[in-house]
N, C-alpha and C positions, 0 to 999 in steps of 0.2 A: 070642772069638766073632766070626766074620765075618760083615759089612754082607750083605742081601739084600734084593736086589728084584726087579722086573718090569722086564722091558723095554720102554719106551715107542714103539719099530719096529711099524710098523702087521703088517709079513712077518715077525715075533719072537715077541712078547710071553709071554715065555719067562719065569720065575722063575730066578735066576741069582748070582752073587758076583758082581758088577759090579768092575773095575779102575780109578782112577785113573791118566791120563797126565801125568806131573808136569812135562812141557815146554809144553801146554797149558791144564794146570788143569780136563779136563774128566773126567765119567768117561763111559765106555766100557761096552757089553754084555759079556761074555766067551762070549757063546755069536755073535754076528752083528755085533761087534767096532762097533757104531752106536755114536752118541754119545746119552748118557742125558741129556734135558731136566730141568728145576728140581730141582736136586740143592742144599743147602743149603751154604753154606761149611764149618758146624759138621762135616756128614756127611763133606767131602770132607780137614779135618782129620783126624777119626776115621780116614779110609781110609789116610790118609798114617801115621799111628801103628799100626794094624792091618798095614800093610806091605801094604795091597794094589792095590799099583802098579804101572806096567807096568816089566817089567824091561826094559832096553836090551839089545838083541842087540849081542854085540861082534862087531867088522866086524875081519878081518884085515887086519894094517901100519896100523890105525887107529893117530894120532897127536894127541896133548892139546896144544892151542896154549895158549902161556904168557900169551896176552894174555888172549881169550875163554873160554877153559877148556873150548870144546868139544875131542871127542874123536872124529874122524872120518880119514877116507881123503882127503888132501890133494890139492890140483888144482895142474896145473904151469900158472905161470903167464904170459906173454906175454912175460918175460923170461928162460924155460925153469928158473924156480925152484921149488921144489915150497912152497907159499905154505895156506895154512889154509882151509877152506869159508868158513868164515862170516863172517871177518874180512878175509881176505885179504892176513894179516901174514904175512911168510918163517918159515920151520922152521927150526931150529936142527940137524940130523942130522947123524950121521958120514957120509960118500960110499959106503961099502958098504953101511949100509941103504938110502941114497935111491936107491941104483942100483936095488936088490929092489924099492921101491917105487914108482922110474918103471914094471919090468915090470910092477909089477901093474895099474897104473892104464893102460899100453896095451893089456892084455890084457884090460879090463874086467870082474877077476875069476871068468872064465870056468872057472878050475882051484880055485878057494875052493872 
């Protein structure tokens, strides 16, 4: 049985399955995608074992840094090394992927 409520958006207030975003611990409308006020930890539990969380869209040539464990599209860094978002620790790749994903990161995904 899935969690329902109202949306607390004054331009909402829609009855809905609300989603938990599990990188900020808040949850979310699913109809006007707002962030829902005074949600209990207990309920936001519940959501996380119910599964109703936001899925992560996987992003093409995304790559999992071994330090932070994010999993994102890597940035070349000022010593032309393709280096991690968040952490800004070097990538470990073969030359023929990094080459495909220098392309993609100067074409800023345009062809995704």
């Amino acid at each position: 049985m899935a969690f329902i409520t109202n949306c607390t958006t004054k331009g909402c207030r829609k009855e809905m399955q609300p989603y938990l975003n599990p990188l900020t611990n808040e949850v979310h409308c699913s109809e006007c995608d707002a962030p829902i006020a005074n949600i209990p930890v207990f309920t936001k539990n519940l959501m996380k074992t119910l599964g109703q969380v936001k899925k992560s869209a996987k992003v093409a040539f995304s790559i999992r840094c071994t330090k932070c464990k994010v999993e994102a599209l890597p940035k070349i860094s000022d010593t032309n090394k393709l280096v991690c978002v968040s952490c800004n620790s070097p990538l470990n790749i073969s030359k023929i992927y990094e080459n495909q994903v220098r392309e993609v990161i100067k074409k800023g995904n345009q062809d995704l």
